[in-house]
N, C-alpha and C positions, 0 to 999 in steps of 0.2 A: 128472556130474549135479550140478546144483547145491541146494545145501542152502537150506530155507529154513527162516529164526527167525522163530517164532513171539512177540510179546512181549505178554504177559498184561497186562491195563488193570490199572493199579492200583485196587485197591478200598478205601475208607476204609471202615475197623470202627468202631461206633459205643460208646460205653464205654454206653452203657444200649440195648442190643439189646429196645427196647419194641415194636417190630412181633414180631419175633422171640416175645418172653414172646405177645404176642396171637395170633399164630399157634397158638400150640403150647397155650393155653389158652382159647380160644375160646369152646367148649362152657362151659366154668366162670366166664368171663366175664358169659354170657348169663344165667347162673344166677341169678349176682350182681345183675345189672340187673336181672331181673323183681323179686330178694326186695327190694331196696332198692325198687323202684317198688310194688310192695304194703304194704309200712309205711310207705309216706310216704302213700298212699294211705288204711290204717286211720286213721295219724296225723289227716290230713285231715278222713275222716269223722266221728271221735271227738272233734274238736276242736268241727267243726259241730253235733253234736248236743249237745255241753256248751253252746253257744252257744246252741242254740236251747232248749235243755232254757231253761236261766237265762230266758231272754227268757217262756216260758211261763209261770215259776214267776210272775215279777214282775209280769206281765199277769194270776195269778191273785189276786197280792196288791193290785190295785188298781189298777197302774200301766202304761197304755197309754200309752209317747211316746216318741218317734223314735228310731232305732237309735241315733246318737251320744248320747243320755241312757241308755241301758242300757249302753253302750259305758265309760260315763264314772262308771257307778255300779260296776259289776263292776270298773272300774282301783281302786277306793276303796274296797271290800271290804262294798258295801252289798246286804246279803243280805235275802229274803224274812224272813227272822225275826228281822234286826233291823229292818226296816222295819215287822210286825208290833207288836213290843214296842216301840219307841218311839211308834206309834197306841195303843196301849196307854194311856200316863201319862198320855192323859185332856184333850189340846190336837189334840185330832183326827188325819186323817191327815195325816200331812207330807207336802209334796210330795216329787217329783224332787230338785229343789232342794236343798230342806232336809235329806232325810237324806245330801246329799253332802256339806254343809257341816258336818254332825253328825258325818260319818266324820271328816273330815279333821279335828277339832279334839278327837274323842275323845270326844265325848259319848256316853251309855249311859243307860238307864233307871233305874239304881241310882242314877246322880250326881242324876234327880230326887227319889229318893225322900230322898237325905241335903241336897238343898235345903229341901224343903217341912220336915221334922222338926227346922229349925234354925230354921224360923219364914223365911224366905228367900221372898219372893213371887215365883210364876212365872207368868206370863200368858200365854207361847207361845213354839214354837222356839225364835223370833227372840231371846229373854228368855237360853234357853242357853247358845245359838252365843255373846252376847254374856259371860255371868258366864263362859265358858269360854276364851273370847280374854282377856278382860282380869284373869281370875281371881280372878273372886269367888267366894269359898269361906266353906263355914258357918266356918272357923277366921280371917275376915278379919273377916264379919259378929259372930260372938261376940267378938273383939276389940273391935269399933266399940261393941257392948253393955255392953262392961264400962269403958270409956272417957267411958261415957255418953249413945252414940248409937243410941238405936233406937224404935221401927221406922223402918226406913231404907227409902224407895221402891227399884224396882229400876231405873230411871233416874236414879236419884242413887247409887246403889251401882255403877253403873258409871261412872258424873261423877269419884266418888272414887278409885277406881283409878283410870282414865286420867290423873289430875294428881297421882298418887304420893301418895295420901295416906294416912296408915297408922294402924292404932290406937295406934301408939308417938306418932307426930306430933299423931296429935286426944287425948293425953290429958295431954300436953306443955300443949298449947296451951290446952285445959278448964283447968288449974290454972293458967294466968296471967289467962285467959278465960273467968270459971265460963260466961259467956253465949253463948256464943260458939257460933255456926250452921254447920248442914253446908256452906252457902253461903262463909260465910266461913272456913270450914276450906279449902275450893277456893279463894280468892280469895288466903291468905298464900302455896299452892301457884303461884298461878298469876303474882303479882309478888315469887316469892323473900324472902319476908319470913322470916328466918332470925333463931337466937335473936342473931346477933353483929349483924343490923342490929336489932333491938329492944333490945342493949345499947349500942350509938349512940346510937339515942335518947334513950334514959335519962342518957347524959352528957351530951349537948346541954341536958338540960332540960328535955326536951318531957312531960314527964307532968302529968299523966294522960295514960295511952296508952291506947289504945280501937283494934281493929282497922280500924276505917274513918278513924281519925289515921295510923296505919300505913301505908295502902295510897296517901291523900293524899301523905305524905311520901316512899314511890317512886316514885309516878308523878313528884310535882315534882322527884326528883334530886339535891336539896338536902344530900340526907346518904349519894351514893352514894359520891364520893371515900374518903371517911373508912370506911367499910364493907368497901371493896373493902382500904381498908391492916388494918383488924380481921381481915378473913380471910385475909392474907395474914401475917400473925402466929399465926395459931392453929394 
């Protein structure tokens, strides 16, 4: 009789037997799936009601306006009680708007209280957001006062920051210039009239100098050659 061989199919073992583990783990599997699908679930929930919690809160402080403005106040840390407290200082309520612009630049209640106490005129938000970008500060304004300048509008106390101008610089300038205007404190800023080109001048001859001779003589160009080699020596 004849024999017959049998030959068994070769079977490839897999180095991570992962049906294998889910076989044999199934039940504990399933476990896992519902507990992770219930905390992502609470997560979910608890996430919507801080959502909407906030949206109420703010709706009770006054502010009714479209989800992407509550969306955009909550990224910027603008809370019911700081929108509170900042209607508070007395410039009414801020919008939307304005207490995101107030978060973002750091403004607080406190910073009105040490404007106003430095003699600092504030007329609205808009007056903050700007002494706060361009940083006017009571120790900029008390500089400008001892310098010789005050009271200072608050559209020309931000005129003077924006063109660098310092109580070191206007009190330079006052002792060359007893007369000399916050205009034209901006004006030496703003065509670089520097002390090496007013000591140009002075070797040319040109004095009496007066800041509107000054600013004559760079617009005309006449004495920038020689300026440019002064500072270029110093």
């Amino acid at each position: 009789m004849a024999e017959l061989t049998v030959i068994a199919p070769k079977v490839k073992i897999s180095a991570r037997p992962t049906a294998l583990w889910f076989a044999s783990s199934a039940p504990k599997a399933k476990v896992q799936v519902y507990a992770y699908a219930e905390a992502y679930a609470q997560a979910s929930s608890e996430a919507s009601a801080a959502k909407s919690d906030y949206i109420d809160q703010m709706r009770a402080a006054g502010y009714n306006v479209d989800l992407d403005k509550y969306v955009e106040m909550k990224i910027q840390g603008v809370t019911p009680e700081y929108a509170r407290s900042m209607a508070a200082t007395g410039f009414g309520k801020p919008t939307a708007d304005e207490l995101i612009a107030m978060k973002i630049h750091g403004v607080d209640p406190g910073e009105v209280a040490e404007l106003k106490a430095a003699g600092i005129e504030v007329g609205s938000y808009q007056d903050l957001i700007k002494y706060r970008i361009f940083k006017v500060s009571p120790e900029f304004v008390s500089g400008m006062k001892a310098a010789g300048y005050s009271p200072i509008p608050p559209k020309k106390l931000v005129e003077l920051r924006i063109h660098g101008v310092t109580p070191e610089f206007a009190k330079a300038t006052k002792q060359q210039f007893p007369t000399a205007t916050l205009d034209q404190l901006v004006q030496l800023r703003i065509f670089n009239i520097s002390p090496a080109f007013i000591a140009s001048a002075k070797r040319h001859g040109l004095e009496p100098l007066t800041i509107e001779k000054l600013v004559k003589i760079r617009i005309s160009g006449v004495l920038d050659d020689d300026d440019q080699k002064s500072e270029k020596t110093q």
